[in-house]
C-alpha positions in Angstrom: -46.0 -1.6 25.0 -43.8 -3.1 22.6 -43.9 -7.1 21.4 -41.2 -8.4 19.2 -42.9 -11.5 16.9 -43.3 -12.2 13.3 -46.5 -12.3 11.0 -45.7 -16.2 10.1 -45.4 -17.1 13.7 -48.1 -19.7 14.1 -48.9 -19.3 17.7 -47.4 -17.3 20.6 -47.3 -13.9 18.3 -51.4 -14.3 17.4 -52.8 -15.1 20.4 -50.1 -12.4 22.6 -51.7 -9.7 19.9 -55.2 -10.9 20.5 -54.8 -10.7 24.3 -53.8 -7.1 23.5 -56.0 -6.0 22.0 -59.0 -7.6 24.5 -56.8 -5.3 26.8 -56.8 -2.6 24.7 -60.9 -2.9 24.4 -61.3 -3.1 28.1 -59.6 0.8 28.5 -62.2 3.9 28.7 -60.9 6.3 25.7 -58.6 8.6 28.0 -56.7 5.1 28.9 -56.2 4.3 25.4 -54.7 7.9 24.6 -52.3 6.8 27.3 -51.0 4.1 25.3 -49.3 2.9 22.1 -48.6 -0.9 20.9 -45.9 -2.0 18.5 -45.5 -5.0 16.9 -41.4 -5.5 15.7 -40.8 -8.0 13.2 -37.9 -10.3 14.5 -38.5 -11.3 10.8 -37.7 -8.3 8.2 -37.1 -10.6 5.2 -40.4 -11.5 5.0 -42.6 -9.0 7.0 -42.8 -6.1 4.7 -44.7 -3.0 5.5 -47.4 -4.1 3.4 -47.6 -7.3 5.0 -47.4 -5.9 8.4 -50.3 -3.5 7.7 -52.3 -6.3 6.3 -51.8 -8.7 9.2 -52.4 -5.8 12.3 -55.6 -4.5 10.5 -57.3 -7.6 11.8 -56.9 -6.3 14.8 -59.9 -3.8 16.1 -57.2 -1.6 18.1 -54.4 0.6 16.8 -51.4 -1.4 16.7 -47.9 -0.1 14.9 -46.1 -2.4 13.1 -42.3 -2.2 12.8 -39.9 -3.6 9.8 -37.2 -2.3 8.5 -33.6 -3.1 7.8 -32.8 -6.7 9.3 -29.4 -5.7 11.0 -31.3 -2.8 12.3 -34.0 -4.9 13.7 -31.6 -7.5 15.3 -29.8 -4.6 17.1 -32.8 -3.4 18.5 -34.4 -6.3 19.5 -31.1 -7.7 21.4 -30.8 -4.2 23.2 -34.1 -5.4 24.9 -33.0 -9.0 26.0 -35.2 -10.2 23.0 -33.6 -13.6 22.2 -34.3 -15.1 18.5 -33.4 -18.0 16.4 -34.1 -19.1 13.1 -35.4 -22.7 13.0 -35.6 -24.4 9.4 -37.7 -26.9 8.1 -36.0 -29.5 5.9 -37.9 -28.0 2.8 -35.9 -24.8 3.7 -39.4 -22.9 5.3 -38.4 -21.7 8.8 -39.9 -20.6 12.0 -38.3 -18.2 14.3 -38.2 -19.3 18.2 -38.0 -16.3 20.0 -38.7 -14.3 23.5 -42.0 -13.6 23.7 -42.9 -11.0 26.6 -44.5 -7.8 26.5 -42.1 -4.9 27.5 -43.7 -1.7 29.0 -41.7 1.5 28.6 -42.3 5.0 30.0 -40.5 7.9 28.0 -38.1 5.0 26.2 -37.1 3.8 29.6 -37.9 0.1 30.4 -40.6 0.0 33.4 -42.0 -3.5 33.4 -42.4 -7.0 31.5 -45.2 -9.3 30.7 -45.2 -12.9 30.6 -47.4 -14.2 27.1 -48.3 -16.8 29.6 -50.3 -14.3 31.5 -54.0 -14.3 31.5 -55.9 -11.3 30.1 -56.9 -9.7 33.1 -53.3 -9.8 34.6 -52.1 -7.9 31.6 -54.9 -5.3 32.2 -54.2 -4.8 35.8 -50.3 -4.4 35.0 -51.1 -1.7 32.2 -53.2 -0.2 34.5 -51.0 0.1 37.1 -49.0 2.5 34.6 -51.6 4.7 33.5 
């Protein structure tokens, strides 16, 4: 499962990472081997490996954070259909508006996506369906 978002995002990135990992609670162990979650920072600049480690251990699963170079992260995110634009504040702080579905892959190859808007037990039937 991969989610594009950014640590500063103040709601849809939390609470999609929260419903996660409620998911990823829910799976017997030989689900959860099955499995892997990363979090890709639509926000490089300011997501920093440290600050991406810092911000995904508050999570009780194993989530992987991506960062990296912020062309790099751009050309990865649009070869998914990940939409993202910087929206700044008039004190020069921005927020980021940005698609916000879950996208399932199998062996790298695209297989699903999940609405954020979708309730925790439709997420766990739709991973389920894959395992």
């Amino acid at each position: 499962a991969i989610f594009f978002g950014f640590t500063n995002c103040p709601d849809v990135c939390p609470l999609t990472l929260v419903n996660i990992d409620q998911v990823l609670e829910k799976l017997n162990d030989n689900e959860k081997k099955k499995i892997k979650v990363f979090f890709v920072s639509i926000d490089p600049e300011r997501d920093s490996p440290e600050i991406m480690k810092d911000y995904l251990e508050g999570f009780e699963n194993k989530i992987f954070g991506i960062t990296g170079n912020p062309e790099n992260i751009f050309v990865l995110s649009k070869s998914w259909g990940v939409l993202s634009e910087k929206i700044f504040n008039e004190d020069g702080t921005y927020l980021i508006n940005h698609s916000s579905s879950i996208l399932l892959l199998r062996k790298g190859k695209y297989i699903d996506r999940i609405s954020h808007h979708e309730t925790e037990d439709n997420i766990l039937k739709i991973i389920k369906k894959y395992l």
